[in-house]
PAFIPA-217588 format. One line per 4 residues: number of its first residue (from 1); for each residue x, y, z of N, C-alpha, C, O. Coordinates in steps of 0.2 Angstrom, whole numbers. Layout:
! residues N
NUM = X:Y:Z:X:Y:Z:X:Y:Z:X:Y:Z; ...
//
This chain:
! residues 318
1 = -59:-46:109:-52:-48:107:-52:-52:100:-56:-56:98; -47:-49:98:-48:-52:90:-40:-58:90:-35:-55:93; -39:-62:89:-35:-66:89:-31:-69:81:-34:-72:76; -26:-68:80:-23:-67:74:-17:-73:76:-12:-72:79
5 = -18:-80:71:-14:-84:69:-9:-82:65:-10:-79:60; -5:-83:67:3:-82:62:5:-90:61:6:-94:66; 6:-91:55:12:-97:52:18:-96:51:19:-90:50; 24:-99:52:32:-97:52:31:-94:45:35:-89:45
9 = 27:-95:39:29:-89:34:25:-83:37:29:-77:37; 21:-82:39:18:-77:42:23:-73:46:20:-68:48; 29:-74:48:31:-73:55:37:-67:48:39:-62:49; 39:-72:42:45:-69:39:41:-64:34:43:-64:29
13 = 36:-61:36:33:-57:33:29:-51:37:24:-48:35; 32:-50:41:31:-44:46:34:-38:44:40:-38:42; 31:-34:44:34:-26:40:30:-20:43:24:-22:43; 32:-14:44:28:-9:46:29:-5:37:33:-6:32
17 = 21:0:37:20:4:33:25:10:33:27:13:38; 27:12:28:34:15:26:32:22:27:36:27:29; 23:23:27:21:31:28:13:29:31:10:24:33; 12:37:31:4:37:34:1:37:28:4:39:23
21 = -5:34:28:-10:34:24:-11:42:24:-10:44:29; -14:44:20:-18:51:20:-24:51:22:-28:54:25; -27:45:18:-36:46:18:-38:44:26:-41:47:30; -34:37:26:-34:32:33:-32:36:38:-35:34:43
25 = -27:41:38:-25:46:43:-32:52:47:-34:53:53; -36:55:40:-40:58:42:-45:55:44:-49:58:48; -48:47:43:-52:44:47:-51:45:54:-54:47:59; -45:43:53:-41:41:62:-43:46:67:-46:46:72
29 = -38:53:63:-40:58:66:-44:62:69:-44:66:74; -50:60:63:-58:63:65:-60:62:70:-63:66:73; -60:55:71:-62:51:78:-56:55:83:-58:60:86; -50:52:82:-47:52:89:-46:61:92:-43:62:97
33 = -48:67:88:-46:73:89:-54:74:93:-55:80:94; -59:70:94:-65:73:95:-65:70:104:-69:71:109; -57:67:105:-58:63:111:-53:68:116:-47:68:114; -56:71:122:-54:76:127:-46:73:127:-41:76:126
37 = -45:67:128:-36:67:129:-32:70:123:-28:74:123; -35:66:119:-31:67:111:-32:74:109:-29:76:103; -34:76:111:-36:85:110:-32:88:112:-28:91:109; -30:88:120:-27:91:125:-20:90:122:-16:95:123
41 = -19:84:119:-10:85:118:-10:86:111:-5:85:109; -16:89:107:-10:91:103:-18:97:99:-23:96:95; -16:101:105:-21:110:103:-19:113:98:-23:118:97; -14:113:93:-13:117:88:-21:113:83:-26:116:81
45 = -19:105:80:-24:102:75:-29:103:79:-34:104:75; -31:103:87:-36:104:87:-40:112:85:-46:113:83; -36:116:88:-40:123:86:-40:123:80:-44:126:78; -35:120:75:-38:119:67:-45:119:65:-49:122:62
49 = -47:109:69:-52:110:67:-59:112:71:-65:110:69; -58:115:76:-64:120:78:-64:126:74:-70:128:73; -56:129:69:-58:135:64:-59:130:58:-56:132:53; -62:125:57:-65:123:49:-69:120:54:-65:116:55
53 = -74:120:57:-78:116:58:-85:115:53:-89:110:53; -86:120:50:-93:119:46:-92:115:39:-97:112:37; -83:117:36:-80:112:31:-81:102:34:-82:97:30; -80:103:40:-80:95:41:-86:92:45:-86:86:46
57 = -90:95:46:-96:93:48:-100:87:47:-104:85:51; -99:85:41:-101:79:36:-97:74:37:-100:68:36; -90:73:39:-87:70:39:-88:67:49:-88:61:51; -89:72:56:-89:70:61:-96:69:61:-98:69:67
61 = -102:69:58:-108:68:56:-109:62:56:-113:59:60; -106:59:50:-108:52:46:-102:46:49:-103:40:48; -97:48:50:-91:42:54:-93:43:62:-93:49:65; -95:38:64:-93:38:72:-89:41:75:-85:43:72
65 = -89:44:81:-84:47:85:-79:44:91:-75:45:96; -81:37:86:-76:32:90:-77:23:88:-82:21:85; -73:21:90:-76:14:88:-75:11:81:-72:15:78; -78:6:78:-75:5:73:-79:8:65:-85:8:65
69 = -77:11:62:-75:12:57:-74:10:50:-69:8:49; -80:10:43:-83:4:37:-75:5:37:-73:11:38; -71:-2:35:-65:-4:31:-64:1:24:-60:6:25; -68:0:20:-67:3:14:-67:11:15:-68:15:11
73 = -67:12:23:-63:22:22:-57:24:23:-54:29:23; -52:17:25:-47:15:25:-43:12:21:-39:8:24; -43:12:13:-42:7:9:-34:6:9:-30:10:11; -32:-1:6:-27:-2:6:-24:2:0:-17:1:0
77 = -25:4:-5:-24:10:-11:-25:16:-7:-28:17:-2; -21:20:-12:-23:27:-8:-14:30:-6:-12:35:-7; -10:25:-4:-3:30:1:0:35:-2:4:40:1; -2:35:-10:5:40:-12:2:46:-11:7:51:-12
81 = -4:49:-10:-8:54:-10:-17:55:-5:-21:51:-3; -18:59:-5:-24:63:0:-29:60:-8:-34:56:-8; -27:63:-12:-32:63:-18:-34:55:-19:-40:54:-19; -28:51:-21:-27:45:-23:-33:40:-19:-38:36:-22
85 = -30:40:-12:-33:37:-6:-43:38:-6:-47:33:-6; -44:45:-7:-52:47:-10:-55:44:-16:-61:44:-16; -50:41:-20:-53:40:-27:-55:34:-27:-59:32:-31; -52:30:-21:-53:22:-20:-59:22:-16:-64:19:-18
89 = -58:25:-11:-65:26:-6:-72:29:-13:-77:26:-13; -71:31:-14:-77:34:-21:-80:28:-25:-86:27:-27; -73:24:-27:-75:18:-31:-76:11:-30:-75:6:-33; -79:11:-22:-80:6:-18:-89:3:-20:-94:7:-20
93 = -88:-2:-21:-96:-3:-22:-100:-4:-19:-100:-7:-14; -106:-1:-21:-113:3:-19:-114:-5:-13:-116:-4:-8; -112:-11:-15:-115:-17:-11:-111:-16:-4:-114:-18:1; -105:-15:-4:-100:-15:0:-101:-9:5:-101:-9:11
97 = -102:-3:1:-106:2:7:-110:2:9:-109:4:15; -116:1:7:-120:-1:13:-119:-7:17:-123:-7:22; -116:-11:18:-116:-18:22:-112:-17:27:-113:-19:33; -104:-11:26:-101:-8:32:-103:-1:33:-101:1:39
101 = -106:2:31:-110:6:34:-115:6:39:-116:9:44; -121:-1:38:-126:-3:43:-122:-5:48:-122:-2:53; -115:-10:47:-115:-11:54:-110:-8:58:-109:-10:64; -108:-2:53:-102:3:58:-110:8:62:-109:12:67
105 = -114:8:59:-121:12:63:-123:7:69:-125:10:74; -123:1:69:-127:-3:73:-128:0:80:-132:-3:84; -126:4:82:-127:9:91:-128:15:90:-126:19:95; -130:20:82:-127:26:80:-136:30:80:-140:26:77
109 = -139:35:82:-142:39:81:-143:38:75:-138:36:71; -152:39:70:-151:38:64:-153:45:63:-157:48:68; -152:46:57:-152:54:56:-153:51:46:-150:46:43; -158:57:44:-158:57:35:-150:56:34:-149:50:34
113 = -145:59:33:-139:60:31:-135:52:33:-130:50:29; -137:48:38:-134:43:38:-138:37:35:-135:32:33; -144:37:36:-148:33:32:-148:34:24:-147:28:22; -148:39:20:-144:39:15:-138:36:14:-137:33:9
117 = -133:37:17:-125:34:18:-127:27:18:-126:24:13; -129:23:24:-131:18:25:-134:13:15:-134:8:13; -137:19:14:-140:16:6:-136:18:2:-137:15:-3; -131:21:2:-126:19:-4:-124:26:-7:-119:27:-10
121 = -130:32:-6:-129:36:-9:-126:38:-11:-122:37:-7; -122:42:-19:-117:44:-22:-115:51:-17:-110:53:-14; -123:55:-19:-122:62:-17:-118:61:-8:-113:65:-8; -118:56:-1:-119:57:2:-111:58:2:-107:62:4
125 = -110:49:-1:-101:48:-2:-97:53:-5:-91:53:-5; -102:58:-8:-97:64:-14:-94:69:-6:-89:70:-3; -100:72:-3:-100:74:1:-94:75:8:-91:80:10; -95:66:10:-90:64:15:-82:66:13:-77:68:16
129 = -81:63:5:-75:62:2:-73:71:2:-67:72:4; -78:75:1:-77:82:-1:-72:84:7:-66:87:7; -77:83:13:-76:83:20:-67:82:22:-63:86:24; -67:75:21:-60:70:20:-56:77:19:-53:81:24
133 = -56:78:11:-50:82:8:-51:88:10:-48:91:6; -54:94:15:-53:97:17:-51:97:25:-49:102:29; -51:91:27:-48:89:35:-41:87:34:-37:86:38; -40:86:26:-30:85:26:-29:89:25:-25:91:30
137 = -31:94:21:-28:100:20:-27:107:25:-23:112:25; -35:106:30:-33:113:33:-31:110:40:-29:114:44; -30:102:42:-30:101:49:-21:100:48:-17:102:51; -21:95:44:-16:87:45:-11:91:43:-7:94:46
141 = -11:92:34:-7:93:30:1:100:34:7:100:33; -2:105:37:2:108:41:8:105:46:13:108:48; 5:101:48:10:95:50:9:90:48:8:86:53; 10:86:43:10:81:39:16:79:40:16:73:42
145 = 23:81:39:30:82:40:31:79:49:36:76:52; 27:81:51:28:79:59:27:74:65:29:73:70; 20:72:59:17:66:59:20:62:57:20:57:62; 23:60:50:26:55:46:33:54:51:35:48:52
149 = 36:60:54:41:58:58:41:55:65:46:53:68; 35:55:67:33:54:73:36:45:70:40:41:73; 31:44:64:31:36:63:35:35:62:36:30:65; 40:36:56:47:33:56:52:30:63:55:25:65
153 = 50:37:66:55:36:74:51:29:78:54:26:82; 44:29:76:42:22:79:45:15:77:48:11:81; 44:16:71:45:12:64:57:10:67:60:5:68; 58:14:67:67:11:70:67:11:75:72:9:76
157 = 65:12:79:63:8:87:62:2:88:64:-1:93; 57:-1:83:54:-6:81:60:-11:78:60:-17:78; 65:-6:74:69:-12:69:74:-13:73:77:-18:72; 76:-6:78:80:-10:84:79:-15:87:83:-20:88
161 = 73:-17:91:72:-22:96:72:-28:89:78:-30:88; 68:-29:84:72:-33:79:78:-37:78:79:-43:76; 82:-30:79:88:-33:76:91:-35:82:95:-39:81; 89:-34:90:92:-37:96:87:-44:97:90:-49:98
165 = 81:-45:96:76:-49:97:71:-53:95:66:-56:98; 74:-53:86:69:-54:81:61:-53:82:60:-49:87; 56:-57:80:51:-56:77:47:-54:86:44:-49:88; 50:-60:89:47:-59:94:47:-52:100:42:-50:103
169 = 53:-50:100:54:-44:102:50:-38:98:48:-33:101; 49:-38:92:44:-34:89:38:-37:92:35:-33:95; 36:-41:92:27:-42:93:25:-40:100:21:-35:101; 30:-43:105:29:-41:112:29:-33:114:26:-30:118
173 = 33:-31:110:35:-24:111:30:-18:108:32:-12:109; 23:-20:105:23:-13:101:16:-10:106:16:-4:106; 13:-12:109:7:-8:114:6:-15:119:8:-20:118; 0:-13:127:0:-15:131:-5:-19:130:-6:-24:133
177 = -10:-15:122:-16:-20:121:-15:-26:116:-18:-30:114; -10:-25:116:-7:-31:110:-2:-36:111:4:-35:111; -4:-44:114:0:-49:118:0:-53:112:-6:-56:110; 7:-55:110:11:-60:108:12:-66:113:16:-66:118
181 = 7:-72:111:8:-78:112:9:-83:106:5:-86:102; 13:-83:107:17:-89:99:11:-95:100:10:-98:105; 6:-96:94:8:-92:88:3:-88:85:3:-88:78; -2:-84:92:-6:-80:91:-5:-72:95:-3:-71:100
185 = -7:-68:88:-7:-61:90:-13:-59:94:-18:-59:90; -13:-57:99:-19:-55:102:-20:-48:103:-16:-45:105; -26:-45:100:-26:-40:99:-33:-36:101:-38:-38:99; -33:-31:107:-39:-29:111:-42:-24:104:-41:-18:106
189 = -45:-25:99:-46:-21:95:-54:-19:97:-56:-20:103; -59:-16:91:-65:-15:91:-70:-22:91:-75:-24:95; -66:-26:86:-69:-31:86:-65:-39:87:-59:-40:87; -73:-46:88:-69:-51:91:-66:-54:86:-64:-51:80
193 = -66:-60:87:-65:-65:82:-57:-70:80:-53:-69:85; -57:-74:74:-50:-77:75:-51:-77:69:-56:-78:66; -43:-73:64:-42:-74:58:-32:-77:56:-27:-75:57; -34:-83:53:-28:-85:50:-25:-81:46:-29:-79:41
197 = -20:-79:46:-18:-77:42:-16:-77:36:-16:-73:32; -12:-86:35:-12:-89:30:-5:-87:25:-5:-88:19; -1:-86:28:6:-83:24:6:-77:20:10:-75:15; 1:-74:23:4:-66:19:4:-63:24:3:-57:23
201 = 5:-63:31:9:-58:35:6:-54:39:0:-55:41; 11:-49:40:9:-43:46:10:-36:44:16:-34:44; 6:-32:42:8:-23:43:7:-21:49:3:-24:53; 11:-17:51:10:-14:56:12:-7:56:18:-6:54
205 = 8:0:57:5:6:58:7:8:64:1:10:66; 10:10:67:10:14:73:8:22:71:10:25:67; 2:26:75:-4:30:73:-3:35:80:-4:31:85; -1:40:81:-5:45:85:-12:45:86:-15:48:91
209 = -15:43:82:-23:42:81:-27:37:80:-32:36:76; -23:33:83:-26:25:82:-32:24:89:-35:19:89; -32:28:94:-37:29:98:-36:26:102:-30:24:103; -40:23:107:-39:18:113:-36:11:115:-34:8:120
213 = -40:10:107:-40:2:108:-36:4:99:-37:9:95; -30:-3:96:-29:-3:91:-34:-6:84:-40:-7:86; -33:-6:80:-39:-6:74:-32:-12:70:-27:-13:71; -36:-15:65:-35:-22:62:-41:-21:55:-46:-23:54
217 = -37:-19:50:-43:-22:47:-39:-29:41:-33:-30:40; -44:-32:39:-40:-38:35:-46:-39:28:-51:-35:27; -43:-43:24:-44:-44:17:-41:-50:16:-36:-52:18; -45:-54:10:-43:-59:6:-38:-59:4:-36:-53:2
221 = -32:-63:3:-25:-62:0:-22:-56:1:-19:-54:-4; -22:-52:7:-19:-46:10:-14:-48:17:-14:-54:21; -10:-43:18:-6:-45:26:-11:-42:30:-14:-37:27; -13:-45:38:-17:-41:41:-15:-35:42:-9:-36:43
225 = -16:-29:42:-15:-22:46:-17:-21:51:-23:-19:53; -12:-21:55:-14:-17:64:-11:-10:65:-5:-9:63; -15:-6:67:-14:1:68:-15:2:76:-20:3:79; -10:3:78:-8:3:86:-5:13:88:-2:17:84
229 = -7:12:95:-8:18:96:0:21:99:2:17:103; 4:27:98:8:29:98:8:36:100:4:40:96; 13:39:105:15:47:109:12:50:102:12:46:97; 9:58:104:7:62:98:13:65:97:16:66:102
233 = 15:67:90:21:72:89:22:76:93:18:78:97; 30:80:92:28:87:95:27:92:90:31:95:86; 20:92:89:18:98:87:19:105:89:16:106:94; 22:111:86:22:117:89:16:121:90:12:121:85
237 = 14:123:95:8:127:97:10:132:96:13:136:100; 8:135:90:8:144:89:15:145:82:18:141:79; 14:151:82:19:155:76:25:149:75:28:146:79; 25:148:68:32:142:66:36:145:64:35:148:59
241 = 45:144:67:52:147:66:50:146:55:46:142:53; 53:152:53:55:149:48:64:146:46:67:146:40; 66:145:50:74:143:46:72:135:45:68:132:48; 77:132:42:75:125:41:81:122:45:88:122:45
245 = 75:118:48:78:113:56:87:109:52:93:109:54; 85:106:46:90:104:44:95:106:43:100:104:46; 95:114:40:98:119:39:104:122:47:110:123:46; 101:122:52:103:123:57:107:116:59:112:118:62
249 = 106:111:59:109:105:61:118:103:57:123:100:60; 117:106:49:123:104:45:125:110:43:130:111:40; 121:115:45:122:119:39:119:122:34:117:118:31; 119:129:32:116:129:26:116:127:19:112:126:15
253 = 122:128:19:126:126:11:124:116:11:121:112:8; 129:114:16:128:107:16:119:104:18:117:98:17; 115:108:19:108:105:21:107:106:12:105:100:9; 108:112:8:104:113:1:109:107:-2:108:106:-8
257 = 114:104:0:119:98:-6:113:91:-4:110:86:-8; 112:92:2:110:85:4:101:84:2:98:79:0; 98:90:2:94:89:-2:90:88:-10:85:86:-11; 96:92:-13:100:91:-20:98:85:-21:93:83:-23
261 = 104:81:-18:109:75:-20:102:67:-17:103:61:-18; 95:72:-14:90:65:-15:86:68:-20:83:63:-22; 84:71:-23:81:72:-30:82:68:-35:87:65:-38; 75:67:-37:75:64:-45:84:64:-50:88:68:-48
265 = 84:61:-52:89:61:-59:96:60:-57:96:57:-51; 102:62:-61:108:60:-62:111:67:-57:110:73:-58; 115:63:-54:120:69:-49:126:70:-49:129:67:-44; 131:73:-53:138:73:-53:140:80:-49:137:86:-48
269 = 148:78:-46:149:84:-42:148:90:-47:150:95:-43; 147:91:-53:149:98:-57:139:100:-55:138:106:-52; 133:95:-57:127:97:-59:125:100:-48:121:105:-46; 128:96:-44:126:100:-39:128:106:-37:125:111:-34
273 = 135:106:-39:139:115:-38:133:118:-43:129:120:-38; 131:119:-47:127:120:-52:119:123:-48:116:128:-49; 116:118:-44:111:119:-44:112:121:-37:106:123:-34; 117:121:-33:115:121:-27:118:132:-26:116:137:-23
277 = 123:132:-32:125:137:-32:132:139:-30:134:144:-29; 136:135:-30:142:134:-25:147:132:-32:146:129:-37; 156:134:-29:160:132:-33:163:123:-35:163:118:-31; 163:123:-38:164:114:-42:170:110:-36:170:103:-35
281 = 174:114:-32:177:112:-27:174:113:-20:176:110:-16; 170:117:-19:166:116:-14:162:111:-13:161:110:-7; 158:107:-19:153:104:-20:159:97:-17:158:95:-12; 162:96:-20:166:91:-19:168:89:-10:166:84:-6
285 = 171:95:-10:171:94:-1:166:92:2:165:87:5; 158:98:0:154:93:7:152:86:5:151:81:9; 150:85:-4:151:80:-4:155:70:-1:153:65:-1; 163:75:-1:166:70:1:164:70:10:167:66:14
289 = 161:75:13:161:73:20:155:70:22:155:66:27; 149:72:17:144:68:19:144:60:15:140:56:16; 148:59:11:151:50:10:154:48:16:153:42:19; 159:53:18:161:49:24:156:48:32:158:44:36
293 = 151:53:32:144:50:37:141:47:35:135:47:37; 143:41:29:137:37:26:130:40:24:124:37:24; 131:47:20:124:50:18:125:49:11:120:47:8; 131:49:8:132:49:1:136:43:-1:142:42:1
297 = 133:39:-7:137:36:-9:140:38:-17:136:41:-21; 145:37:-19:149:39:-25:153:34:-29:158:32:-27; 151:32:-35:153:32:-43:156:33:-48:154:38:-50; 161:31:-50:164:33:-57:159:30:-62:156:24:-62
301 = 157:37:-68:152:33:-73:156:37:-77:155:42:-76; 162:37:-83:165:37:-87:168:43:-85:171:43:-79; 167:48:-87:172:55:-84:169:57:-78:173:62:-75; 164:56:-75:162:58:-71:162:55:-64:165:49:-64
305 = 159:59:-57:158:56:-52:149:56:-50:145:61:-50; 147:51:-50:140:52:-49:138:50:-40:139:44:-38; 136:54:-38:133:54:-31:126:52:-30:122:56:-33; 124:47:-25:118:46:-25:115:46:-16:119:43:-12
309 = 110:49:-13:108:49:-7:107:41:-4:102:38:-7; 110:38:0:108:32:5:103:34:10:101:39:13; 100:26:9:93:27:14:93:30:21:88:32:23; 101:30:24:99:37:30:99:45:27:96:50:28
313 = 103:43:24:103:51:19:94:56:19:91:62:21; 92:49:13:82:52:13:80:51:20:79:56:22; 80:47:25:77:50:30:79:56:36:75:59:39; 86:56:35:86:64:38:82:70:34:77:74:36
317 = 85:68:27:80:74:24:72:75:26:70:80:27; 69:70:26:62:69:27:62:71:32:57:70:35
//
């Protein structure tokens, strides 16, 4: 049981992760897809990686197949990108890898390939890293979109009981292994122990792949991170419709305004007629309908109207 003090700053500092990590994701899932439940509910990623199996080999080789996991293949760098996330793990030092490598082995079969890891090897970590970026790309990345939305929907679920129950109705609320006792978080994780938190807070991770027990890791002058376990998406098993889900829901002309109108740069109703393909009065109308569902917000900037997407806006899109 790992036990996590919170102080009243600590309490005004609780926030969940806005997205899935990439690199942190492919750790998670390397483990949790090797385990018969988490398999069974979601057979599409799994027969993925039964068809790359000899691409990831190195990676279900050298990480455990369960259990805790060296910190630094989780880094707190890494979110905007699969690549990014690798590049931190790569540039961790040779001292720090061997120290959580020995003791994520402590009950592990030793094998040459992990006794090199355990010593720091470049060649061993170029390898794993190699592993990594072929487990986003041929397992995850096909449903990357479906994942991210599994957590969002956790993620406002979460901000509803908030907004009914503040801080506490979040703590209490997020898994069966995780007990909110003011003014400790108890958390049935891999490992024991008591860590203050010290007023930098709380992340919280809701993961399909977070495994049986939830994961914590912490850091000097960091918010703890808890990665707690959550329903697997609905992933489609087999052939994928192509029409777009959005597109059926508004529409297709209003699905391409609304995607438009979250892009980079400046949006006036003439540059979306323009790029969406539509007349300068067409553009207007879906515009003005999706201002009045609070998707658009709109602007006078000297002759123009400038429209910009609101934060429900980007998450329908997404």
């Amino acid at each position: 049981m790992l036990r996590l003090w919170l102080e009243p700053a600590d309490l005004t500092r609780i926030r969940f992760a806005d997205r899935l990590h990439p690199a942190g994701t492919v750790l998670l899932a390397g483990q949790a897809l090797r385990q018969p439940a988490v398999a069974a509910a979601l057979p599409a990623l799994t027969r993925r990686v039964a068809a790359s199996a000899p691409a990831l080999r190195p990676l279900h080789h050298l990480v455990p197949p369960r259990g805790f996991v060296p910190d630094f293949l989780t880094p707190w760098e890494g979110l905007t990108s699969i690549e990014d996330g690798l590049e931190a793990i790569r540039s961790t030092p040779a001292g720090r890898v061997r120290a959580e490598v020995t003791a994520a082995y402590a009950n592990t079969e030793v094998s040459d390939a992990r006794s090199r890891f355990a010593a720091a090897d470049p060649e061993v970590l170029d390898t794993l890293v190699t592993a990594m970026r072929d487990y986003f790309h041929q397992v995850l990345a096909p449903d990357w979109t479906a994942l991210n939305r599994t957590h969002r929907q956790a993620v406002s679920e979460a901000a509803s009981r908030y907004a009914l129950s503040g801080a506490d109705g979040v703590l209490t609320g997020l898994h069966p292994a995780i007990r909110w006792r003011a003014p400790v978080l108890e958390v049935g994780a891999w490992q024991d122990g008591e860590v203050r938190l010290g007023g930098h807070g709380l992340l919280l991770l809701p993961s399909p792949f977070a495994g049986p027990r939830p994961r914590v890791l912490t850091g000097p002058d960091q918010p703890a991170l808890v990665v707690y376990p959550v329903e697997p998406p609905a992933v489609p098993d087999g052939p994928r419709p192509g029409a777009d889900p959005l597109a059926g829901l508004v529409g297709r002309t209003r699905s391409a305004v609304l995607v438009q109108v979250t892009a980079p740069g400046r949006h006036t109703t003439s540059t979306i007629a323009r790029q969406v393909g539509i007349s300068v009065s067409s553009s207007s109308e879906h515009l003005s309908a999706l201002r009045a569902a609070g998707l658009v917000s709109s602007r006078r900037d000297g002759g123009a109207i400038v429209h910009r997407a609101t934060a429900l806006c980007r998450d329908l899109v997404n």
